[in-house]
NUZALO-835740 format. One record per residue (C-alpha): x, y, z; residue number from 1. Coordinates in nm, 4 decimals. Example, Ala and Ser with C-alpha at 12.3 -4.5 7.8 and 13.67 -1.06 7.14 Angstrom:
<atom><xx>1.2300</xx><yy>-0.4500</yy><zz>0.7800</zz><loza>1</loza></atom>
<atom><xx>1.3670</xx><yy>-0.1060</yy><zz>0.7140</zz><loza>2</loza></atom>
***
This chain:
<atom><xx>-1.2170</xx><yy>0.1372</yy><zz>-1.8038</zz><loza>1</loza></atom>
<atom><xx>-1.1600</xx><yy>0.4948</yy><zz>-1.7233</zz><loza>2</loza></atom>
<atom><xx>-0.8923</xx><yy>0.7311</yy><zz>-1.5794</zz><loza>3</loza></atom>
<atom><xx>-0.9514</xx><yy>0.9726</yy><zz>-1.3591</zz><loza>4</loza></atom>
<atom><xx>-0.7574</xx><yy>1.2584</yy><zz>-1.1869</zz><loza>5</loza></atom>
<atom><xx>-0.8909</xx><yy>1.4218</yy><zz>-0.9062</zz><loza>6</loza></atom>
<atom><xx>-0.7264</xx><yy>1.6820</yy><zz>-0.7040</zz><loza>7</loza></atom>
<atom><xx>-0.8973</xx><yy>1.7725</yy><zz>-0.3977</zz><loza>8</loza></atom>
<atom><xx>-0.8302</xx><yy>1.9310</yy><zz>-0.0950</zz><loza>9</loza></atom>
<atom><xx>-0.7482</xx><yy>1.7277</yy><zz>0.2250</zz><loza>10</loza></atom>
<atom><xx>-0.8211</xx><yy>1.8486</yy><zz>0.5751</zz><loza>11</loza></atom>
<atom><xx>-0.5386</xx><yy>1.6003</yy><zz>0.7165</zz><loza>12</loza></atom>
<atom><xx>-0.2661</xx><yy>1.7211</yy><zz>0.4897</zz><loza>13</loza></atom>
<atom><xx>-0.3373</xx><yy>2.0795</yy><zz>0.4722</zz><loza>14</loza></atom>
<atom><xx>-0.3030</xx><yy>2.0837</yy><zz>0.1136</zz><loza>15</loza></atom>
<atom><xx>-0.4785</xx><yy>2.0291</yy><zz>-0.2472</zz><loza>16</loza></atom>
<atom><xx>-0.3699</xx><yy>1.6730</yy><zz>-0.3223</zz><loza>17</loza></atom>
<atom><xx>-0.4107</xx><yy>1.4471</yy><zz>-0.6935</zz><loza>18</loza></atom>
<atom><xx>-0.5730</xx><yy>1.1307</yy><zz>-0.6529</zz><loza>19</loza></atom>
<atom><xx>-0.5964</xx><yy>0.8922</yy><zz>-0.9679</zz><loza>20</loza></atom>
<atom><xx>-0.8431</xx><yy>0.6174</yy><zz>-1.0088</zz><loza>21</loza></atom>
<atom><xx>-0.8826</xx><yy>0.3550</yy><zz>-1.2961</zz><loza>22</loza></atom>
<atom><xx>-1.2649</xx><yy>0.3174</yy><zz>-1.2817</zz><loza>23</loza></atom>
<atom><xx>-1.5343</xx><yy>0.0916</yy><zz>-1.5207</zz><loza>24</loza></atom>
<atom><xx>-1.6680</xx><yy>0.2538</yy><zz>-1.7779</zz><loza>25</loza></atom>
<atom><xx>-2.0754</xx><yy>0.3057</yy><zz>-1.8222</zz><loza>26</loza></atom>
<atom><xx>-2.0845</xx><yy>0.0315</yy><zz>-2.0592</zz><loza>27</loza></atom>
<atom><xx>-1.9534</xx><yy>-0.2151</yy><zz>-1.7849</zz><loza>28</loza></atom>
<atom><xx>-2.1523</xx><yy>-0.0488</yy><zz>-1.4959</zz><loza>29</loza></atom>
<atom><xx>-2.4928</xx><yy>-0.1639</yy><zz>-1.6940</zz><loza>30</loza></atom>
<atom><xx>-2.3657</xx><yy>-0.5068</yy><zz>-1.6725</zz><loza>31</loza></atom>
<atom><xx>-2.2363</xx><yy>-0.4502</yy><zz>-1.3067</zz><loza>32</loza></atom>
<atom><xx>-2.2961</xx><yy>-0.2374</yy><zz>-1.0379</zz><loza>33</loza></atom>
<atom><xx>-2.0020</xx><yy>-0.0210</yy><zz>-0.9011</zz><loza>34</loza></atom>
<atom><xx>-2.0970</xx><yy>-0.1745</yy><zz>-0.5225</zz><loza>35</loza></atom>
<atom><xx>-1.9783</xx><yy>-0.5265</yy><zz>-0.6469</zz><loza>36</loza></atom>
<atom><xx>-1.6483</xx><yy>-0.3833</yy><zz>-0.7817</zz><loza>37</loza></atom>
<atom><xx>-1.3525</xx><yy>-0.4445</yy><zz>-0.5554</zz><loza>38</loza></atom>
<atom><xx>-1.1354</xx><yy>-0.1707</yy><zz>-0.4480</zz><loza>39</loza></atom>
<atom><xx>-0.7365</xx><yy>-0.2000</yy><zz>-0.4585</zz><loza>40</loza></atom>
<atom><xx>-0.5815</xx><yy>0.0876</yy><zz>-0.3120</zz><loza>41</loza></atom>
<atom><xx>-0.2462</xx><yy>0.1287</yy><zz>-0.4521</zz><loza>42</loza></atom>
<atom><xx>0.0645</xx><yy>0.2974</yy><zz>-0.3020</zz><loza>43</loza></atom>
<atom><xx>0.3790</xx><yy>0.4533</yy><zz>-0.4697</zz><loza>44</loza></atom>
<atom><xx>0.7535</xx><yy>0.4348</yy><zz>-0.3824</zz><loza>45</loza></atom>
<atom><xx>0.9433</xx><yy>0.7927</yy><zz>-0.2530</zz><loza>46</loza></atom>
<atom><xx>1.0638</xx><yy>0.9191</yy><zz>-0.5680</zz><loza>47</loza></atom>
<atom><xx>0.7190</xx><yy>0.9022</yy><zz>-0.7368</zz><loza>48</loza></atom>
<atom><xx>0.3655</xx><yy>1.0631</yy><zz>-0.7369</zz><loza>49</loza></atom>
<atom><xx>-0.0267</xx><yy>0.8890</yy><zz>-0.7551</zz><loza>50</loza></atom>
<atom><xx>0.0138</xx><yy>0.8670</yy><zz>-1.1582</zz><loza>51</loza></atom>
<atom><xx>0.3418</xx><yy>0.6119</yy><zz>-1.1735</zz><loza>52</loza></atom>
<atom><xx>0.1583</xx><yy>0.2956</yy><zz>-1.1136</zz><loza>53</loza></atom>
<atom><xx>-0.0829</xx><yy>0.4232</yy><zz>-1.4046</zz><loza>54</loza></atom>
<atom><xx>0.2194</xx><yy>0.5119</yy><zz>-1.6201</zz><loza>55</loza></atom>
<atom><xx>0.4712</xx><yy>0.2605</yy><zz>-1.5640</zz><loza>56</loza></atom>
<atom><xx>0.2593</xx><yy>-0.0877</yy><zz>-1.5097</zz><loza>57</loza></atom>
<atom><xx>-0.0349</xx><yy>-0.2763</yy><zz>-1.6449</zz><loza>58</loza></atom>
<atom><xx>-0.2887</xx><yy>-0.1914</yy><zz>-1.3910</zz><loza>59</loza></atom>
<atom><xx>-0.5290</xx><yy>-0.0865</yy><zz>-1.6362</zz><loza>60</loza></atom>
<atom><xx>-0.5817</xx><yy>-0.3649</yy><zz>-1.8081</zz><loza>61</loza></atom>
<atom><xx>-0.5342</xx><yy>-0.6155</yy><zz>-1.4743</zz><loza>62</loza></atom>
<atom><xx>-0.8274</xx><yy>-0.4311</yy><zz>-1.3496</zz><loza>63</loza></atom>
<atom><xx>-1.0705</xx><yy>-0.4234</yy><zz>-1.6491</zz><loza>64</loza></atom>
<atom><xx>-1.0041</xx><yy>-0.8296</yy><zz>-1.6012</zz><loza>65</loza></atom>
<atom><xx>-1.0975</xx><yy>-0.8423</yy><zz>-1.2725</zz><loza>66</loza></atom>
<atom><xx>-1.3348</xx><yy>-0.5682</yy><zz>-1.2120</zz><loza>67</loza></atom>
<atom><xx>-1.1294</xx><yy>-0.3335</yy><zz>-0.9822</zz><loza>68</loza></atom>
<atom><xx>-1.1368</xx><yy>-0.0205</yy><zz>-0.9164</zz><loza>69</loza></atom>
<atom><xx>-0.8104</xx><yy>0.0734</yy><zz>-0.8702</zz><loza>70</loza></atom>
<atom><xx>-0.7592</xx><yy>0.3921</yy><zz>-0.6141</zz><loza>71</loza></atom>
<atom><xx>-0.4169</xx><yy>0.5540</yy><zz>-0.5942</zz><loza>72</loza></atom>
<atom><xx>-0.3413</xx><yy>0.8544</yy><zz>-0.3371</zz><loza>73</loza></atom>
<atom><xx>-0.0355</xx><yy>1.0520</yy><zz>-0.3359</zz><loza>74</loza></atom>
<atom><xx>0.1668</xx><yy>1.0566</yy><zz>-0.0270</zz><loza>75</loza></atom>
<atom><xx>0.4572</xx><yy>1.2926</yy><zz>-0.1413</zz><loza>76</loza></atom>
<atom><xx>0.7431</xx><yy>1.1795</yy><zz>0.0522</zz><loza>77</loza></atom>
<atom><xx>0.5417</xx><yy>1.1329</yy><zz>0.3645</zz><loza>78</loza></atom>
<atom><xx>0.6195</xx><yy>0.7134</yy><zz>0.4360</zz><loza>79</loza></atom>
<atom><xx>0.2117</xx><yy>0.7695</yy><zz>0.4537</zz><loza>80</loza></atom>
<atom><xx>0.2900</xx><yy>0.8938</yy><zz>0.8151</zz><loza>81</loza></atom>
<atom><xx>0.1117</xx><yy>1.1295</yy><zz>1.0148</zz><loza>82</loza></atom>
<atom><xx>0.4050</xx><yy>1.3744</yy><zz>1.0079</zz><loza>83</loza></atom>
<atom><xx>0.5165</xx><yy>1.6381</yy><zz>1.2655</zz><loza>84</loza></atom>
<atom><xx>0.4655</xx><yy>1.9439</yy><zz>1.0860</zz><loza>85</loza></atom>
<atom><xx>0.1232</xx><yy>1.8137</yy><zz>1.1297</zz><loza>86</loza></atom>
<atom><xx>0.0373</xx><yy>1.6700</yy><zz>0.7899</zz><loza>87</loza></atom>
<atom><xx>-0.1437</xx><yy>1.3759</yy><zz>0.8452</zz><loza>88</loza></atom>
<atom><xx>-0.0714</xx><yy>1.1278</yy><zz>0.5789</zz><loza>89</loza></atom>
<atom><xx>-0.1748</xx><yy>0.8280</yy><zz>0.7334</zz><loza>90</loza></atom>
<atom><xx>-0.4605</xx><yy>0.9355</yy><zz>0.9009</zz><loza>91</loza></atom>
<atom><xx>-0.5813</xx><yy>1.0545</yy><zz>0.5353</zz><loza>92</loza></atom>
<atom><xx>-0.5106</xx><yy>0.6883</yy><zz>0.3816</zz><loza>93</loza></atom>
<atom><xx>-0.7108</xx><yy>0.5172</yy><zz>0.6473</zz><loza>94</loza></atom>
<atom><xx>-0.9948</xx><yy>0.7980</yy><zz>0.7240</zz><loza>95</loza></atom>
<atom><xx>-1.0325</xx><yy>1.0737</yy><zz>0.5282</zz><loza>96</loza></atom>
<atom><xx>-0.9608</xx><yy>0.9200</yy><zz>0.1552</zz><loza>97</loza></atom>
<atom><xx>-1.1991</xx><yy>0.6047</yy><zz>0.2499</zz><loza>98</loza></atom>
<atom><xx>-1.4990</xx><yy>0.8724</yy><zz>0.3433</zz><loza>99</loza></atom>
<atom><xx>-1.4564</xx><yy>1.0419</yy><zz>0.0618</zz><loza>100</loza></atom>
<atom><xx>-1.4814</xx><yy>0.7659</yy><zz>-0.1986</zz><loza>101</loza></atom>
<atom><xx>-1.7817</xx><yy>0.6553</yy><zz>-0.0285</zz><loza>102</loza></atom>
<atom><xx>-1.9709</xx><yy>0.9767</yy><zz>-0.0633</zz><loza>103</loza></atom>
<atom><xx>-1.8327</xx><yy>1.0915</yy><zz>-0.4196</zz><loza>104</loza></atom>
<atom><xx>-1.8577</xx><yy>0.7487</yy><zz>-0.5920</zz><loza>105</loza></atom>
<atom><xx>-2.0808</xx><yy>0.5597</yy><zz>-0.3626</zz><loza>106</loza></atom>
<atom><xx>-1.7991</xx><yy>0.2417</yy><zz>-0.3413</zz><loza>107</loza></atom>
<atom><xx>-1.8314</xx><yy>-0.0608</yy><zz>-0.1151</zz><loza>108</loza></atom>
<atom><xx>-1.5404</xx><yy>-0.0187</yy><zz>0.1088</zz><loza>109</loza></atom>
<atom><xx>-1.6354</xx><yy>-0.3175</yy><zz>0.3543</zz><loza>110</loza></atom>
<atom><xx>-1.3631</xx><yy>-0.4831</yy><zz>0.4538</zz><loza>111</loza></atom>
<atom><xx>-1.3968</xx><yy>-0.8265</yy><zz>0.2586</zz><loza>112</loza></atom>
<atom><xx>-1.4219</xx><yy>-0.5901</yy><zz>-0.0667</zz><loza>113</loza></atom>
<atom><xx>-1.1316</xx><yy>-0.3812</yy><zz>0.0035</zz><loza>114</loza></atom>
<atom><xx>-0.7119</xx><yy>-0.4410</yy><zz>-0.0514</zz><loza>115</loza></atom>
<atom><xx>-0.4354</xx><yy>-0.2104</yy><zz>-0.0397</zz><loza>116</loza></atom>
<atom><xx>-0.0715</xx><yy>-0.2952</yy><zz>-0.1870</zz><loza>117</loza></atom>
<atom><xx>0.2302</xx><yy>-0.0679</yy><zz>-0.2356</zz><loza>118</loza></atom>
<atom><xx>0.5850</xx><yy>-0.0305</yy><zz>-0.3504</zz><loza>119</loza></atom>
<atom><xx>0.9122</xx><yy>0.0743</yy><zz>-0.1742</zz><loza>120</loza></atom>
<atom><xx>0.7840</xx><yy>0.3362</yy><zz>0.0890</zz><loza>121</loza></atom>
<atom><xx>0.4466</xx><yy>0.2128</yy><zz>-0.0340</zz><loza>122</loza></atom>
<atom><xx>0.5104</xx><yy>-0.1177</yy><zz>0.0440</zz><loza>123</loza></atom>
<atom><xx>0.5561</xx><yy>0.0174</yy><zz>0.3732</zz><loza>124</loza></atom>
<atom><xx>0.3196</xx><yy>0.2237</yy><zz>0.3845</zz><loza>125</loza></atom>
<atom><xx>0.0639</xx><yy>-0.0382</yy><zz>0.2560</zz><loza>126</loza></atom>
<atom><xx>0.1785</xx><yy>-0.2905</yy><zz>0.5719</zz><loza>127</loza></atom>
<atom><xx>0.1543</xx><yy>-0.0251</yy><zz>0.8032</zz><loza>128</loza></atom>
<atom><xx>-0.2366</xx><yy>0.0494</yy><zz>0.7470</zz><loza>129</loza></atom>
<atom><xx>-0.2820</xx><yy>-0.3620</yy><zz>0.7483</zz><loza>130</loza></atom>
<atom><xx>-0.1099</xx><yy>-0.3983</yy><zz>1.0719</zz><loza>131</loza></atom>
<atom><xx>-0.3046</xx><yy>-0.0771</yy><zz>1.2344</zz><loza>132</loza></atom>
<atom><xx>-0.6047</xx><yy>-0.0774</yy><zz>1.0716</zz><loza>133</loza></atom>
<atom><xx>-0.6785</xx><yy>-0.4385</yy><zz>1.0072</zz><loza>134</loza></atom>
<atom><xx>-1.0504</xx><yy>-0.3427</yy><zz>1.0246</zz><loza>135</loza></atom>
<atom><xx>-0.9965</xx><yy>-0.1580</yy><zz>0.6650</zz><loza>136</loza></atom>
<atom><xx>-0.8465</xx><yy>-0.4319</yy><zz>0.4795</zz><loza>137</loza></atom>
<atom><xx>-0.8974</xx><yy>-0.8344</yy><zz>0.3464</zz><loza>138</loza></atom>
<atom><xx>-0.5675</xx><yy>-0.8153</yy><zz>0.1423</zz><loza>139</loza></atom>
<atom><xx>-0.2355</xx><yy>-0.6396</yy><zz>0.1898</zz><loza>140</loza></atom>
<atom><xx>0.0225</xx><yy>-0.6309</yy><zz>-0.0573</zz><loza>141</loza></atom>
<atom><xx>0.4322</xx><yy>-0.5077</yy><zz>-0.0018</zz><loza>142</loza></atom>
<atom><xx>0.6661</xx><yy>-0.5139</yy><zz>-0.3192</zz><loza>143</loza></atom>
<atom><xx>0.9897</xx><yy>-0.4243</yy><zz>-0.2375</zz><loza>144</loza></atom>
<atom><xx>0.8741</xx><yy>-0.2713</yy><zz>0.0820</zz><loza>145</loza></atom>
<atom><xx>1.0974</xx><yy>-0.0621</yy><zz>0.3198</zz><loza>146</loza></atom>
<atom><xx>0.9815</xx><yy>-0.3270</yy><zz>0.6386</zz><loza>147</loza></atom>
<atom><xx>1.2856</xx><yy>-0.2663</yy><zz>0.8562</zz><loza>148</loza></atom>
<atom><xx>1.3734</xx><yy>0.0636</yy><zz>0.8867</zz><loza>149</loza></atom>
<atom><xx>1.7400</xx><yy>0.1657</yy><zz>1.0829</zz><loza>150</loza></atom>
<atom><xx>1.8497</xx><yy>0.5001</yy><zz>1.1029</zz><loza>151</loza></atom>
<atom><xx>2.1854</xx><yy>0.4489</yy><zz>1.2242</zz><loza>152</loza></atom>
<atom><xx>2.4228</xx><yy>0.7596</yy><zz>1.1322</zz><loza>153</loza></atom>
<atom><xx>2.6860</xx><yy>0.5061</yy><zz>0.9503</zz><loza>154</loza></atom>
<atom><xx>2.4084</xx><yy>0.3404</yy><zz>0.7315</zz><loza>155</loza></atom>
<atom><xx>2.2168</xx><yy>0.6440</yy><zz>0.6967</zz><loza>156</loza></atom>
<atom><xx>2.3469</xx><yy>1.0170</yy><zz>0.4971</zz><loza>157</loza></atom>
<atom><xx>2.3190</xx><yy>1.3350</yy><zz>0.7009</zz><loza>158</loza></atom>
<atom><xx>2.0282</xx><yy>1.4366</yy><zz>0.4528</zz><loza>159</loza></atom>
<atom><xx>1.8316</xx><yy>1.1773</yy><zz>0.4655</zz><loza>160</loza></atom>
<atom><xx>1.8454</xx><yy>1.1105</yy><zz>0.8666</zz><loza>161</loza></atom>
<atom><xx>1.7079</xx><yy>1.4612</yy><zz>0.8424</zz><loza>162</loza></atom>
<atom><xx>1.4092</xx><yy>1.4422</yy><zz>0.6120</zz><loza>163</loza></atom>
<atom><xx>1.3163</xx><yy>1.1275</yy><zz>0.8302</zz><loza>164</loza></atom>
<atom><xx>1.3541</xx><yy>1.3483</yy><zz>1.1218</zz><loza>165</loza></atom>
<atom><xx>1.0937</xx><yy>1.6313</yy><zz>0.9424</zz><loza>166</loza></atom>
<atom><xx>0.8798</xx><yy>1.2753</yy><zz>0.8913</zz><loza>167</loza></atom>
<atom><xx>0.8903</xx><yy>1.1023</yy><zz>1.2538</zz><loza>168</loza></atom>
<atom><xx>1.0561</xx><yy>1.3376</yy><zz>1.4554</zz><loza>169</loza></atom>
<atom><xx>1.3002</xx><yy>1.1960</yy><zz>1.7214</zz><loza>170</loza></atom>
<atom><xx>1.4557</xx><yy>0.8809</yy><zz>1.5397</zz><loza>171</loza></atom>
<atom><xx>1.6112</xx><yy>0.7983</yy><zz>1.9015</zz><loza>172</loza></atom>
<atom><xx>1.2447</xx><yy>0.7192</yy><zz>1.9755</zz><loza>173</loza></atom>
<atom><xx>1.1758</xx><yy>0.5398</yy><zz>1.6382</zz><loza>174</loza></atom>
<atom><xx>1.2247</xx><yy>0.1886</yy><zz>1.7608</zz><loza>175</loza></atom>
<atom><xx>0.9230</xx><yy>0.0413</yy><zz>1.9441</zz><loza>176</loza></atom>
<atom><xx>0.7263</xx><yy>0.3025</yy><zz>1.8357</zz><loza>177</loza></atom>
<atom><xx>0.3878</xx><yy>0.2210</yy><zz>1.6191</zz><loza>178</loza></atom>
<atom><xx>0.5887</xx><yy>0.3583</yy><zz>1.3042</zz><loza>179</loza></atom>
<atom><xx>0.8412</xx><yy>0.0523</yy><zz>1.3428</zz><loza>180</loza></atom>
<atom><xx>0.7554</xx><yy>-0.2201</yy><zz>1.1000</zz><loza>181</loza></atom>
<atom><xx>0.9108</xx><yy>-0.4456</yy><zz>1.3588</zz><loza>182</loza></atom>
<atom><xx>0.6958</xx><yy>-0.3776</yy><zz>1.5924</zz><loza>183</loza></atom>
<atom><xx>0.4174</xx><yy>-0.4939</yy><zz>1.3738</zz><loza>184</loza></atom>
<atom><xx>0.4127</xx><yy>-0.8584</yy><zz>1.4122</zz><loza>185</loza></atom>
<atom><xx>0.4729</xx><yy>-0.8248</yy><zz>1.7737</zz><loza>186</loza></atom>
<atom><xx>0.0927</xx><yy>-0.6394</yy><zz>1.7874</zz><loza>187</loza></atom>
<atom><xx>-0.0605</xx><yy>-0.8999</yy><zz>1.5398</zz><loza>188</loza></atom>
<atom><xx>0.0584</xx><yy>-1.1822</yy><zz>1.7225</zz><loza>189</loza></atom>
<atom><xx>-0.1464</xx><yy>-1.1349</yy><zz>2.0002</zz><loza>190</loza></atom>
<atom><xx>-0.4499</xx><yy>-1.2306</yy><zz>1.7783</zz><loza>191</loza></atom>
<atom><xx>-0.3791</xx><yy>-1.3070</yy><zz>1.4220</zz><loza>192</loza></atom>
<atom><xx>-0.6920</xx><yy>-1.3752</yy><zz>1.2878</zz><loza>193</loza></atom>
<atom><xx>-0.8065</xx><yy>-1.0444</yy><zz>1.3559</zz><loza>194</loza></atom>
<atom><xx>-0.5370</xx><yy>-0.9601</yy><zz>1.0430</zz><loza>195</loza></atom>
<atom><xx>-0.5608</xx><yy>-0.9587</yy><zz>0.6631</zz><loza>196</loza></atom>
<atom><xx>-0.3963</xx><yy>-1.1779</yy><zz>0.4422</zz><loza>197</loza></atom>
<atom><xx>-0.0252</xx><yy>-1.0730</yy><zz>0.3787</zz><loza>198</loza></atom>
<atom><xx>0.2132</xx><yy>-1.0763</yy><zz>0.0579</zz><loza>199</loza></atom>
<atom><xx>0.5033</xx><yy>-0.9521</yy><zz>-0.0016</zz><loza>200</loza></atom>
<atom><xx>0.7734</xx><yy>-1.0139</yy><zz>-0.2285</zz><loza>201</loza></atom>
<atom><xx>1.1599</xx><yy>-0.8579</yy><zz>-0.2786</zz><loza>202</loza></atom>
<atom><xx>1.3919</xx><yy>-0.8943</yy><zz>-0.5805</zz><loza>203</loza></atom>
<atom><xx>1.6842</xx><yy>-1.1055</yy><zz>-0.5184</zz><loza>204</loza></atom>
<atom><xx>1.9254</xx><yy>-0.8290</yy><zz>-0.6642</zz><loza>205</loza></atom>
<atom><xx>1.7046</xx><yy>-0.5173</yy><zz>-0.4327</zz><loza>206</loza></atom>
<atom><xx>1.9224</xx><yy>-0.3120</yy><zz>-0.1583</zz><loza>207</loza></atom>
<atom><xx>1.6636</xx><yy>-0.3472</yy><zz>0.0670</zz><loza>208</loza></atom>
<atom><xx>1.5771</xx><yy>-0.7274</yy><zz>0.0638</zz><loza>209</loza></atom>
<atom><xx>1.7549</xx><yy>-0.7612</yy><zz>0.3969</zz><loza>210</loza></atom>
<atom><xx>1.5182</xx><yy>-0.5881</yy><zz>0.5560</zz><loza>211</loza></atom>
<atom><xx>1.2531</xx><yy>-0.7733</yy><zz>0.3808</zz><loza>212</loza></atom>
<atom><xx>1.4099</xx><yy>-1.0892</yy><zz>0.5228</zz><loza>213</loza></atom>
<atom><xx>1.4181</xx><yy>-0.9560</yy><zz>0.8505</zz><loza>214</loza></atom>
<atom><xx>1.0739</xx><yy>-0.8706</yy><zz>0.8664</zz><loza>215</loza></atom>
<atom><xx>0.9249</xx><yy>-1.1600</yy><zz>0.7195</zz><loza>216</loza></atom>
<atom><xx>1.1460</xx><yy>-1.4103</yy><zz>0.9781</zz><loza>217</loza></atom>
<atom><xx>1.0280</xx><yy>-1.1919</yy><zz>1.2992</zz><loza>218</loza></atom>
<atom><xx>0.6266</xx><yy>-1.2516</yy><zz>1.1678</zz><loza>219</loza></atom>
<atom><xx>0.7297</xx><yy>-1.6087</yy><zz>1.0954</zz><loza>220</loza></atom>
<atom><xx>0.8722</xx><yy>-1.6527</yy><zz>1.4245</zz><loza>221</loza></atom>
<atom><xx>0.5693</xx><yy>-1.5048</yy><zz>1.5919</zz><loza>222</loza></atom>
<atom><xx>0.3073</xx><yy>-1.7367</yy><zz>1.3833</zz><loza>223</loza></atom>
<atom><xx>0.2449</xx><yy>-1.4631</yy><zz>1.1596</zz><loza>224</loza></atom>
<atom><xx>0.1055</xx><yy>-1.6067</yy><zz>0.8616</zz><loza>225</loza></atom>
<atom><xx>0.3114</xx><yy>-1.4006</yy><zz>0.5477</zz><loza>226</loza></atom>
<atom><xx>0.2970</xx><yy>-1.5155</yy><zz>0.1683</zz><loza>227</loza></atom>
<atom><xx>0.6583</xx><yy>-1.4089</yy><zz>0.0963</zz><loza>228</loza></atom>
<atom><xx>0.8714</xx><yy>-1.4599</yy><zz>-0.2870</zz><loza>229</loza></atom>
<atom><xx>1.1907</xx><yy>-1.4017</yy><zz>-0.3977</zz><loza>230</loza></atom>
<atom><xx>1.2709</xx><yy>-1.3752</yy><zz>-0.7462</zz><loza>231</loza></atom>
<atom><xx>1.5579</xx><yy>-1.2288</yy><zz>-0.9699</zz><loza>232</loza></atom>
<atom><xx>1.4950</xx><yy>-0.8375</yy><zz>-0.9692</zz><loza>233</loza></atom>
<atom><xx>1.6307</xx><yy>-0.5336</yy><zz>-0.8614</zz><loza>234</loza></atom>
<atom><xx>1.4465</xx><yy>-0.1971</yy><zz>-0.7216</zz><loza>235</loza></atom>
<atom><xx>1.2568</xx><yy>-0.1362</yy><zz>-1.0501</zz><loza>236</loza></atom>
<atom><xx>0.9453</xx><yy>-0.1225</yy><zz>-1.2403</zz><loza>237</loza></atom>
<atom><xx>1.0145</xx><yy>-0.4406</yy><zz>-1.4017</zz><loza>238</loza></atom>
<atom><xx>1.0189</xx><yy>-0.6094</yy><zz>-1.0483</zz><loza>239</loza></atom>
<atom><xx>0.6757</xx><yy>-0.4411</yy><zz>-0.9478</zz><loza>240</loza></atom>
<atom><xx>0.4480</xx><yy>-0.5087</yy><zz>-1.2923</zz><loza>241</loza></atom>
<atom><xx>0.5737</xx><yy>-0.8435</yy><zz>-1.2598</zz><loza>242</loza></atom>
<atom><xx>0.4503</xx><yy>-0.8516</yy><zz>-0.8854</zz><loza>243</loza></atom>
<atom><xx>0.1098</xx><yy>-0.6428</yy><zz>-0.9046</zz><loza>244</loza></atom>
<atom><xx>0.0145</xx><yy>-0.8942</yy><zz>-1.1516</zz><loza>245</loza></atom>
<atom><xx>0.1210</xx><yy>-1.1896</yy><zz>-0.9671</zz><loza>246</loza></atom>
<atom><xx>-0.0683</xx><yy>-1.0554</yy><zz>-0.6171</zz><loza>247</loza></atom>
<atom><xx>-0.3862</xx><yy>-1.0165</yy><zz>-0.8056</zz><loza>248</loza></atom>
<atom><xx>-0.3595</xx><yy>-1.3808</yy><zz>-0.9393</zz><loza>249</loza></atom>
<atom><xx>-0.3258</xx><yy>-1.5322</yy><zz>-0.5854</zz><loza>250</loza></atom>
<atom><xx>-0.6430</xx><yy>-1.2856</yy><zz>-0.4362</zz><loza>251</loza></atom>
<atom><xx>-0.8668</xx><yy>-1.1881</yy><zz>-0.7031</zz><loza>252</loza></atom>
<atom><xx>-0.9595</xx><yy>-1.3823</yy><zz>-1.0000</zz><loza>253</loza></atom>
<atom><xx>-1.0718</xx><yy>-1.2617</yy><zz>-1.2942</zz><loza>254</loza></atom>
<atom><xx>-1.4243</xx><yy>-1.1492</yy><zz>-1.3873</zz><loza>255</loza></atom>
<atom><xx>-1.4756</xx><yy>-1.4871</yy><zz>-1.6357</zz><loza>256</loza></atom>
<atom><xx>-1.3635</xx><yy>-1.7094</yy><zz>-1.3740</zz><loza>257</loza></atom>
<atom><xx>-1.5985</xx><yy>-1.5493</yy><zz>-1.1060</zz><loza>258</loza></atom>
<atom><xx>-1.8745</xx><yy>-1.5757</yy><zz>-1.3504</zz><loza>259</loza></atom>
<atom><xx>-1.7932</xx><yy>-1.9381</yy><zz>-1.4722</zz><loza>260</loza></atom>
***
């Protein structure tokens, strides 16, 4: 496999952005067309950049076994939102970034070929394309994912309810609104099989496994069908290469077993 890094300019976000990919190498591309490799977008927490699942996990060599191509966008601090200073994170996930791989590298980004799975704000951020654009995705993944957000002034510091305030603008009008994780299963409910398959997972030890809870009861409740673990595990690398590796087992086997 190869490693690129790519930094090109986005239209949405107003700025030059880097955008890492894990690739096959020529060798493997004679013995496999890059059209038959999947694509696994992958998302990173709020503290990090595109390069951390590359740096801190195994994804390299989980995709060389299963004949990924692994695709991994940097959303700054963003919650992959379309923000109101008018960068438009999201809308470069779900539009712009897909039209560009498929006129640079040619990929197959049909839906059945195509997952997306993310960490922390990326786990969020990962559910929140599923949920709106279920037309974009078989697969969604959320480790350790922010799925209930509150912005109450007692849970919440006076810096942070303002950088969510640069994100989404009037928190007052946060609830209900199509940024609300909560709100999710309330739109999928009213035809679930129009949805991809959900995972998500939360360490037992994690600050924000509450919310996971809470999230994964309201989908439950509305017939939601969610793939959901706890395990031992705090808010940590260790948690996630544990987790990446466990989501591909359940939805993509590995090359030798497809070929067997």
């Amino acid at each position: 496999m190869a490693l690129f890094r790519i930094d090109h300019t986005s239209e949405c976000v107003k700025v030059s952005l880097p955008l890492y990919m894990i690739v096959p190498s020529p060798y493997h591309l004679k013995e496999k067309p890059l059209e038959r490799y999947k694509i696994l977008y992958l998302l990173h927490g709020l503290s990090d950049d595109a390069s951390a699942w590359q740096r801190y996990t195994n994804i390299e060599i989980l995709a060389r076994e299963r004949d990924l191509v692994v695709v991994m966008p940097d959303g700054g601090r963003s919650m992959y939102a379309d923000m109101q200073n008018g960068q438009a994170y999201f809308t470069y996930l779900t539009e712009e970034l897909p039209a560009y791989l498929k006129a640079v590298f040619h990929l197959n980004l049909s839906r059945e070929n195509t997952l997306i799975a993310g960490l922390s704000m990326g786990g969020y951020g990962a559910f929140k394309a599923a949920f709106l654009r279920p037309d974009l995705y078989s697969v969604a993944g959320s480790f350790s994912g922010a799925l209930a957000l509150s912005f109450e002034s007692e849970i919440v510091d006076e810096e942070r309810m303002k950088e969510f305030s640069f994100v989404f603008g009037d928190l007052s009008r946060f609830p209900g609104s199509l940024n609300d994780p909560l709100t999710w299963p309330e739109m999928a409910a009213k035809d679930p099989e129009r949805y991809p398959a959900l995972y998500a997972a939360c360490g037992l030890q994690d600050f924000l496994l509450e919310a996971n809870r809470a999230f994964v009861n309201k989908a439950r409740a509305l017939g939601i069908s969610l793939a959901y673990v706890e395990e031992p595990g705090i808010h940590d690398w260790h948690f996630w290469n544990s987790q990446i590796a466990t989501f591909l087992d359940l939805y993509v086997k590995p090359a030798s077993q497809t070929q067997a």
